[in-house]
TORPA-624179 format. One record per residue: residue in three letters; x, y, z of N, C-alpha, C, O in turn. Coordinates in nm, 4 decimals, always signed. Atoms other than C-alpha are relative to their C-alpha. Layout:
<atoms>
    aa     n_east    n_north       n_up    ca_east   ca_north      ca_up     c_east    c_north       c_up     o_east    o_north       o_up
   ala          X          Y          Z          X          Y          Z          X          Y          Z          X          Y          Z
...
</atoms>
This chain:
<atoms>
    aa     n_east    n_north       n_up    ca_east   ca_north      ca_up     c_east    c_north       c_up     o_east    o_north       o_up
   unk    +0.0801    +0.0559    +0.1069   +12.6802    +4.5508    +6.3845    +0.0127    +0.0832    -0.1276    +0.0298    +0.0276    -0.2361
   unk    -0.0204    -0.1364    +0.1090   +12.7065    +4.8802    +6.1578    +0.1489    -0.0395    -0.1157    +0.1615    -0.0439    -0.2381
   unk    -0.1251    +0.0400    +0.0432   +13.0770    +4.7770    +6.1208    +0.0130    -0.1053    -0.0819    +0.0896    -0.1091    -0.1782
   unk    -0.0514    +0.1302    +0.0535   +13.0378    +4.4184    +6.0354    -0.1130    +0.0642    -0.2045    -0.0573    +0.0685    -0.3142
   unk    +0.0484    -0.0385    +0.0648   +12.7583    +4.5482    +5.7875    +0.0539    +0.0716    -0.1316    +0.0341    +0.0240    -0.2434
   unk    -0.0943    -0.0339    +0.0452   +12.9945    +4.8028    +5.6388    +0.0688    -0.0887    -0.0864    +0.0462    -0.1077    -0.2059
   unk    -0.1026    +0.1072    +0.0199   +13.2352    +4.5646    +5.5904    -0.0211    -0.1051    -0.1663    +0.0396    -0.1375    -0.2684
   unk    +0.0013    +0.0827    +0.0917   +13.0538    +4.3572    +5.4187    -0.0525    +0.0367    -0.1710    -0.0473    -0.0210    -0.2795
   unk    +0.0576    -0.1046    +0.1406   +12.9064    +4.5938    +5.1459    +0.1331    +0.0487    -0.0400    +0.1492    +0.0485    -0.1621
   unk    -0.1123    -0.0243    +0.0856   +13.2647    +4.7139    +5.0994    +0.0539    -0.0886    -0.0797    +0.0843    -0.0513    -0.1930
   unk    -0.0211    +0.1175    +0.0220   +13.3589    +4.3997    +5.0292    -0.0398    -0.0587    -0.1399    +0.0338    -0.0972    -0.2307
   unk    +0.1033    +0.0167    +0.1276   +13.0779    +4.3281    +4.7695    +0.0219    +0.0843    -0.0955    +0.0054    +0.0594    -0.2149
   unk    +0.0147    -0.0889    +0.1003   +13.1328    +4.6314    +4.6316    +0.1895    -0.0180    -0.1131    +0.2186    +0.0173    -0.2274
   unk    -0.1455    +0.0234    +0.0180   +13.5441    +4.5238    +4.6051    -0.0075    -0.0808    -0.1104    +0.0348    -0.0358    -0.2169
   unk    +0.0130    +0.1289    +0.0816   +13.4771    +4.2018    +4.4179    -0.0844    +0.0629    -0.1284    -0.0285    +0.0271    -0.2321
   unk    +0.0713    -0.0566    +0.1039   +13.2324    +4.3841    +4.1654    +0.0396    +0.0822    -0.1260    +0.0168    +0.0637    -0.2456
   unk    -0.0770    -0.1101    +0.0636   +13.4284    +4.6911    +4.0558    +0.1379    -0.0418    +0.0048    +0.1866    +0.0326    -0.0804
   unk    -0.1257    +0.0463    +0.0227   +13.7691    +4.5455    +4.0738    +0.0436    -0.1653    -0.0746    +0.0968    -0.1997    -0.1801
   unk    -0.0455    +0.0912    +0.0664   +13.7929    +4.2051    +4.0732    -0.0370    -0.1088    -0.1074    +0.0384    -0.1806    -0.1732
   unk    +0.0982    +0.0549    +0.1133   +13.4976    +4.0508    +3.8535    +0.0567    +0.0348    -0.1525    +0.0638    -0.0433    -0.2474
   unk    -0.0457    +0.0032    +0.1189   +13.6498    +4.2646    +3.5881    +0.1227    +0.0017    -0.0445    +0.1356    +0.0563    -0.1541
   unk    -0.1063    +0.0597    +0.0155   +13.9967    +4.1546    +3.5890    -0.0123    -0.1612    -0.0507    +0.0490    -0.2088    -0.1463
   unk    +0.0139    +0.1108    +0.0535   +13.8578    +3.7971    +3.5897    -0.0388    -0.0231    -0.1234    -0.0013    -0.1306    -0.1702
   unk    +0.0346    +0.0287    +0.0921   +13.6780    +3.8593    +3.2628    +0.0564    +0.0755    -0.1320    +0.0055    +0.0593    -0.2429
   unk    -0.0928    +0.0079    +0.0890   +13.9459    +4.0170    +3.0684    +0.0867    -0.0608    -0.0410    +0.1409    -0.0441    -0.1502
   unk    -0.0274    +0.1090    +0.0077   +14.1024    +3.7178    +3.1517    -0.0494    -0.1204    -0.0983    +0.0171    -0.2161    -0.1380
   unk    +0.0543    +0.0769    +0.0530   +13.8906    +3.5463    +2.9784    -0.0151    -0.0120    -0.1531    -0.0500    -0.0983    -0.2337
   unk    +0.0751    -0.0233    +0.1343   +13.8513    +3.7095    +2.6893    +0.1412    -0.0107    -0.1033    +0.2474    +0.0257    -0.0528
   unk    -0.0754    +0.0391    +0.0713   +14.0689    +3.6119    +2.3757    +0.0689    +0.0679    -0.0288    +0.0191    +0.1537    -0.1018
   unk    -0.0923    -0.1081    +0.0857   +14.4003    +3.8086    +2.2923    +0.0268    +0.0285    -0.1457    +0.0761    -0.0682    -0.2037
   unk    -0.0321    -0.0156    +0.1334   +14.4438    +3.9384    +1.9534    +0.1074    -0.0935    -0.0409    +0.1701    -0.1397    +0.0544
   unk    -0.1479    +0.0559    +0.0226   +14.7263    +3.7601    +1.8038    +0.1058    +0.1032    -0.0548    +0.0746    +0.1888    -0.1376
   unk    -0.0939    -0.0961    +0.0225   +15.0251    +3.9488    +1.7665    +0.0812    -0.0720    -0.1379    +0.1174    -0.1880    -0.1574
   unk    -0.0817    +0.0154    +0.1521   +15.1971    +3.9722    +1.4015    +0.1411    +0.0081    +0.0156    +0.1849    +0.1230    +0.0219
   unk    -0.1482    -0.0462    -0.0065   +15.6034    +3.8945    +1.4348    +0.0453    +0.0770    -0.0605    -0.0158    +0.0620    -0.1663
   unk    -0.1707    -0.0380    +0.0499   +15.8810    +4.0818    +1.3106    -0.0024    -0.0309    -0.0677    +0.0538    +0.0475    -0.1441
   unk    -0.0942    +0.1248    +0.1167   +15.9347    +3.8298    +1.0675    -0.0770    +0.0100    -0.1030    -0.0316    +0.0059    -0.2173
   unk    +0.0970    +0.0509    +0.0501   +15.5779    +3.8096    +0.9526    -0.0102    +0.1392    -0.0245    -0.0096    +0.1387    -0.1476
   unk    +0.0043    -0.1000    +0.0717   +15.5522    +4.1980    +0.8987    +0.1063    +0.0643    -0.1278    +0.0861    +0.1537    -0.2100
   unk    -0.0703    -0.0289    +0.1132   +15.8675    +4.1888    +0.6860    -0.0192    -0.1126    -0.1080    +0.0513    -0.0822    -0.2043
   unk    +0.0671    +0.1034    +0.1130   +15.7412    +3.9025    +0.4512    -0.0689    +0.0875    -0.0733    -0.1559    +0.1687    -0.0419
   unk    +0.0623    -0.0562    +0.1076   +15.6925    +4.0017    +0.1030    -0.1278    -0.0650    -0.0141    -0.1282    -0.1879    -0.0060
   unk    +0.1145    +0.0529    +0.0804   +15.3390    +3.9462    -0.0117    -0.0184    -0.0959    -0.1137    -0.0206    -0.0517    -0.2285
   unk    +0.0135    +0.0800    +0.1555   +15.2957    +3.6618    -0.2609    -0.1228    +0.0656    -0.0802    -0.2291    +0.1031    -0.0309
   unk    +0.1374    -0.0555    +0.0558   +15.0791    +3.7889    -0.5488    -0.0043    -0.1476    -0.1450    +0.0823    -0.2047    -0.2112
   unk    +0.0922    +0.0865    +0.0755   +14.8617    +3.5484    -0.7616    -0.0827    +0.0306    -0.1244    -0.1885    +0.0851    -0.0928
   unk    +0.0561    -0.0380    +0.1130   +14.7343    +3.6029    -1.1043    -0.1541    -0.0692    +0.0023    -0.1615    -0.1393    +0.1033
   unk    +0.1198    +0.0474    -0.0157   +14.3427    +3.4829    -1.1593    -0.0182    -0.1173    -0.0452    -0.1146    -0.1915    -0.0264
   unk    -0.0592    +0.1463    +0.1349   +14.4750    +3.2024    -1.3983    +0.0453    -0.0693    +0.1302    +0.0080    -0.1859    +0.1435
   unk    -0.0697    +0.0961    -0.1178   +14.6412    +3.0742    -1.0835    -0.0788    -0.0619    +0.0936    -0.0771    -0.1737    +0.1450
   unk    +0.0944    +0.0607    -0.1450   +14.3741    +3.0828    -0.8301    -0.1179    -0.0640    -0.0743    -0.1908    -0.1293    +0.0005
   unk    +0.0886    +0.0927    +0.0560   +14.1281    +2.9290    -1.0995    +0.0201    -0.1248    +0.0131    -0.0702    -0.2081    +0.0216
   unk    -0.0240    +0.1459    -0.0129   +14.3095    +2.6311    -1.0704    -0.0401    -0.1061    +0.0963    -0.0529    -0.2284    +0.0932
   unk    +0.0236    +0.0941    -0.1460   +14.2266    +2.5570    -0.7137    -0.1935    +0.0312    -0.0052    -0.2749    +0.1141    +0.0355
   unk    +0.2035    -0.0648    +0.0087   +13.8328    +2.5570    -0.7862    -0.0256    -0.2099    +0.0641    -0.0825    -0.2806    -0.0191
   unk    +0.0494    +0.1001    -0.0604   +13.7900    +2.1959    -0.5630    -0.0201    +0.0018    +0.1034    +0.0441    +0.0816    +0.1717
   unk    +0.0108    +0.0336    -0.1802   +13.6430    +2.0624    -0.2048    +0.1485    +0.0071    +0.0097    +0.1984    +0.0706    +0.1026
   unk    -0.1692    +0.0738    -0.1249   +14.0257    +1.9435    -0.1468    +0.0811    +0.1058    -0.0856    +0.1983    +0.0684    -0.0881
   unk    -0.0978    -0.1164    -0.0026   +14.1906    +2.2630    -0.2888    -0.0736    +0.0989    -0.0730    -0.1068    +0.0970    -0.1915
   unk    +0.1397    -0.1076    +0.0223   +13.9527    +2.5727    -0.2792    +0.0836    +0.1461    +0.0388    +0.1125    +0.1874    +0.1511
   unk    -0.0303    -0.1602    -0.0226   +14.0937    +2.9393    -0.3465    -0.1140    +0.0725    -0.0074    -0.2152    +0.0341    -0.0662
   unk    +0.1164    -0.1170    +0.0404   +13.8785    +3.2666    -0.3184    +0.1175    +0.1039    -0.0151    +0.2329    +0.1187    +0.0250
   unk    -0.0172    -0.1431    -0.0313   +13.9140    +3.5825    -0.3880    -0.1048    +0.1062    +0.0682    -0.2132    +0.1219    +0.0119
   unk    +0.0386    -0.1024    -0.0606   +13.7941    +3.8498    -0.1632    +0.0391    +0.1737    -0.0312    +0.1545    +0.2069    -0.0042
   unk    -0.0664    -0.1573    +0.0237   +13.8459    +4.2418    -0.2496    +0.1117    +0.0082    -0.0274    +0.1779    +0.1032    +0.0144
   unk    -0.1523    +0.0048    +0.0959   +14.1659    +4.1452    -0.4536    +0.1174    -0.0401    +0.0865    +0.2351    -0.0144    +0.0615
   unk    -0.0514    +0.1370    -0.0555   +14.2772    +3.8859    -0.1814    -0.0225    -0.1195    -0.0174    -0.1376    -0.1630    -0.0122
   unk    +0.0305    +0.1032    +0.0165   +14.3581    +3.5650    -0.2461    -0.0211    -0.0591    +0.1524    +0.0252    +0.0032    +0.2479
   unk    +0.0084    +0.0224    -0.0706   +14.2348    +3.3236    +0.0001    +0.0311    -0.2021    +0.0036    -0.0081    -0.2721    -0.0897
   unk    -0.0148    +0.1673    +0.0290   +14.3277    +2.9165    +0.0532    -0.1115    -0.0757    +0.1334    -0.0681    -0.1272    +0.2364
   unk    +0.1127    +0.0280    -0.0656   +13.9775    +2.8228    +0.2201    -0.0045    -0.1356    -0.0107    -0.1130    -0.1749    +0.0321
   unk    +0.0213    +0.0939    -0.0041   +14.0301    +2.4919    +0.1705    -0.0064    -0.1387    +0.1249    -0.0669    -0.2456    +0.1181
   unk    +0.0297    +0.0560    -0.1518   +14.0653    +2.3423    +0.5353    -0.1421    +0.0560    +0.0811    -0.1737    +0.0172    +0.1936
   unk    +0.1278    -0.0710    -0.0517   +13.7385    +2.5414    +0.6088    -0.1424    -0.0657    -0.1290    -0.2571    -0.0801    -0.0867
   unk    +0.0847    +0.0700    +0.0944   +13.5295    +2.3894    +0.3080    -0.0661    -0.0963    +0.0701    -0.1812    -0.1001    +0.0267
   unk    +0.0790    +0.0980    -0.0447   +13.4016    +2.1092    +0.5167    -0.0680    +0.0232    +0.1385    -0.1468    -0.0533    +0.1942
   unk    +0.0649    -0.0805    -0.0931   +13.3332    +2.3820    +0.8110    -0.1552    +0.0723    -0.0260    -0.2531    +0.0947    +0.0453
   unk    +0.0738    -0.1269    -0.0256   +13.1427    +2.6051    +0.6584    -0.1751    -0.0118    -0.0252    -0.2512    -0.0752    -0.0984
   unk    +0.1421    +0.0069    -0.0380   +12.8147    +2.7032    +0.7954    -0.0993    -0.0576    -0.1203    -0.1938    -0.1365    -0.1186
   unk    +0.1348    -0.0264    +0.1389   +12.6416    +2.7432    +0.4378    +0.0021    -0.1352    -0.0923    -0.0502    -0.1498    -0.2028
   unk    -0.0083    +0.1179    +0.1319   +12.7337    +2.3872    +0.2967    +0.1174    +0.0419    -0.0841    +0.2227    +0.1053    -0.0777
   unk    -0.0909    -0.0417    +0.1648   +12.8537    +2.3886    -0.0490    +0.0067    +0.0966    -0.1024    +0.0401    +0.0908    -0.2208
   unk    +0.0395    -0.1288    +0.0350   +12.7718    +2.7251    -0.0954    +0.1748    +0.0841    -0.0519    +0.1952    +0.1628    -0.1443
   unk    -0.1181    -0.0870    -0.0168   +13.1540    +2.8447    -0.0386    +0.0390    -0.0563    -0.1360    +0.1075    +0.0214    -0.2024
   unk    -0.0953    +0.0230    +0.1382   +13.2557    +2.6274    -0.3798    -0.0751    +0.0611    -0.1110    -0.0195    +0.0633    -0.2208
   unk    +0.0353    -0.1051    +0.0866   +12.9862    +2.8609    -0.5610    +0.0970    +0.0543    -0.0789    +0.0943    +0.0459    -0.2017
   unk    -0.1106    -0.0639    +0.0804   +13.3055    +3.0512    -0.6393    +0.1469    -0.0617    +0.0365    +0.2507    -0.0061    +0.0725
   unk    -0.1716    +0.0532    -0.0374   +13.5988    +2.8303    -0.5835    +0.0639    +0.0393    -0.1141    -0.0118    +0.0549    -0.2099
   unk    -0.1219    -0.0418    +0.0649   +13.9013    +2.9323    -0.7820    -0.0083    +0.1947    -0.0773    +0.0645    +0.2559    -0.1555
   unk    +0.0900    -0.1019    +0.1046   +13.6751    +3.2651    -0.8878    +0.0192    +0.1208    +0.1878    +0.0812    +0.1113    +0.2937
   unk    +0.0444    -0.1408    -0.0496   +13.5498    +3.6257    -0.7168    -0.0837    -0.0442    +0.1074    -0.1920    -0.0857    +0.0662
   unk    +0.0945    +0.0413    -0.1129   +13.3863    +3.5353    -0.3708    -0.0467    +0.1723    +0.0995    -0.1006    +0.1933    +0.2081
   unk    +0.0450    -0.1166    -0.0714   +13.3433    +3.9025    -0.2947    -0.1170    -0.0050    +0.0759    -0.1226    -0.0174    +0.1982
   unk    +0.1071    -0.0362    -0.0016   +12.9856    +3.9485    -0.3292    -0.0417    -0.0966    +0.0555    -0.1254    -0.0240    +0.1090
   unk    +0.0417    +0.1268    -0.0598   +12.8775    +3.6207    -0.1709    +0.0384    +0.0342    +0.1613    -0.0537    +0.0217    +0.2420
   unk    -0.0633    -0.0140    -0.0651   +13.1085    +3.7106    +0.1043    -0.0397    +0.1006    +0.0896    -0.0592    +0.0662    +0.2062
   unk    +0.0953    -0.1033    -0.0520   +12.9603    +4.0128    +0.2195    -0.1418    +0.0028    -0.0321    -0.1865    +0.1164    -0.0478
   unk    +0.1591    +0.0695    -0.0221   +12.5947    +3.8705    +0.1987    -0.0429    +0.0015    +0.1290    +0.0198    -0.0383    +0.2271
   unk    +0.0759    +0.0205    -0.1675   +12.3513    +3.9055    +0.4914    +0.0428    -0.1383    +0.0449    +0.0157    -0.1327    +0.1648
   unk    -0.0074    +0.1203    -0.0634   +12.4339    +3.5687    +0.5855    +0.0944    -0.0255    +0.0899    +0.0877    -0.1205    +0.1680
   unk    -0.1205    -0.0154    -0.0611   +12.7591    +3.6549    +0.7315    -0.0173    +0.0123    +0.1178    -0.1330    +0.0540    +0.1227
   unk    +0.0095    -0.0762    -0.0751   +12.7924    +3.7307    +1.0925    +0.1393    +0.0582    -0.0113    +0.2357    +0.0368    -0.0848
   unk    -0.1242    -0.1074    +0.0433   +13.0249    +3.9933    +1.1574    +0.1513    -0.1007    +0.0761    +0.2608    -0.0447    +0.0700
   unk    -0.1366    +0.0511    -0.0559   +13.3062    +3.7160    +1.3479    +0.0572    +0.0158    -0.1616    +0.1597    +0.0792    -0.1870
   unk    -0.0672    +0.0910    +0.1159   +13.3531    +3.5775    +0.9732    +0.0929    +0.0977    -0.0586    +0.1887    +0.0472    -0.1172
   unk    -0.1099    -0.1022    +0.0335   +13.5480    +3.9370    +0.8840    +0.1177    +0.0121    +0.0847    +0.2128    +0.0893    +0.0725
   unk    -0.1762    +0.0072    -0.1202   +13.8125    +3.8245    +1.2047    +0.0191    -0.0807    -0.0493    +0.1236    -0.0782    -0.1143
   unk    -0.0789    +0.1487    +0.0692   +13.8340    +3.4794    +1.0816    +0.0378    -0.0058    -0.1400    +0.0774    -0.1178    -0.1724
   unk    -0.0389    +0.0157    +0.1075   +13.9105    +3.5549    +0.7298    +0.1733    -0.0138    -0.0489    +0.2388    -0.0702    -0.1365
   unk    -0.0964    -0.0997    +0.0174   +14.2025    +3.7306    +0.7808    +0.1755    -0.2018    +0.0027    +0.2831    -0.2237    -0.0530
   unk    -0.0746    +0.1044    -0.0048   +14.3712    +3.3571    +0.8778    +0.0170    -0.0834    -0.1327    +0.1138    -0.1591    -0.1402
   unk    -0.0203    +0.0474    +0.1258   +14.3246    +3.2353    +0.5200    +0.0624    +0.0870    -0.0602    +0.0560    +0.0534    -0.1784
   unk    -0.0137    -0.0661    +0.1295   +14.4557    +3.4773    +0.3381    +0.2011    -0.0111    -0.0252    +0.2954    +0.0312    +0.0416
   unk    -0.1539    -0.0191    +0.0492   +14.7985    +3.3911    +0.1085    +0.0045    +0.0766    -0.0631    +0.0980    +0.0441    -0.1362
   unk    -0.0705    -0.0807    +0.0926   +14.8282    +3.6663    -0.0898    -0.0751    +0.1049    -0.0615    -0.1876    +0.1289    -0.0175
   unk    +0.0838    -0.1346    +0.0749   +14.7190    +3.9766    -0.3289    -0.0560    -0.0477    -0.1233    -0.0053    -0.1381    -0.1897
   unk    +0.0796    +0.0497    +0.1805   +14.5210    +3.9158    -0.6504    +0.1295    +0.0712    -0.1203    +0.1676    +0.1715    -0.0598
   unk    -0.0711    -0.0616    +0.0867   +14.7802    +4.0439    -0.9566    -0.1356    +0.0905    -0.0846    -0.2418    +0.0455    -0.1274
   unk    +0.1118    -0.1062    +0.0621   +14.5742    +4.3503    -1.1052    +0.0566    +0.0804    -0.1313    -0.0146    +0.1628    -0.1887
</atoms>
């Protein structure tokens, strides 16, 4: 009885410390990896005259900390309304880093962004 007992607490204890957390690194989302190709790509850079232009719902630039950004497939996402065309074609810094943020929205940015601001 001791044995089967044993057994079965090793057991429990197997599935807990080993394999529970294999299953849930599984689970969990891989970074995306940046090619070769995509780390030797020059940077496009954008003057402010340029990204003013796109100040609409259906073609919406920001700038972020002297990144441009082409937010315009996310305009009809975003949490805050019509808050994000506040600064369409303009400076979305300060808006941007607002309590309102949670902290994902600094991973998901990173997928908009075409280019450098010209300074």
């Amino acid at each position: 009885m001791e044995i089967i007992l044993a057994t079965v607490v090793l057991g429990i204890l197997l599935a807990v410390f080993i394999v529970l957390p294999r299953l849930r690194s599984k689970s969990v989302p891989q970074k995306r990896k940046v090619s070769s190709n995509a780390q030797n790509k020059a940077v496009k850079s954008y003057s402010k005259a340029e990204v003013a232009r796109h100040n609409k719902r259906t073609d919406c630039w920001i700038i972020i900390k002297d990144k441009v950004f082409d937010v315009t497939s996310y305009v009809e996402e975003h949490p805050g309304g019509d808050a994000i065309l506040d600064h369409a074609g303009d400076d979305s810094t300060e808006g941007f880093y607002g309590p309102q943020h949670a902290t994902r929205v600094f991973e998901m940015i990173d997928d908009f962004c075409i280019g450098d601001l010209e300074i």
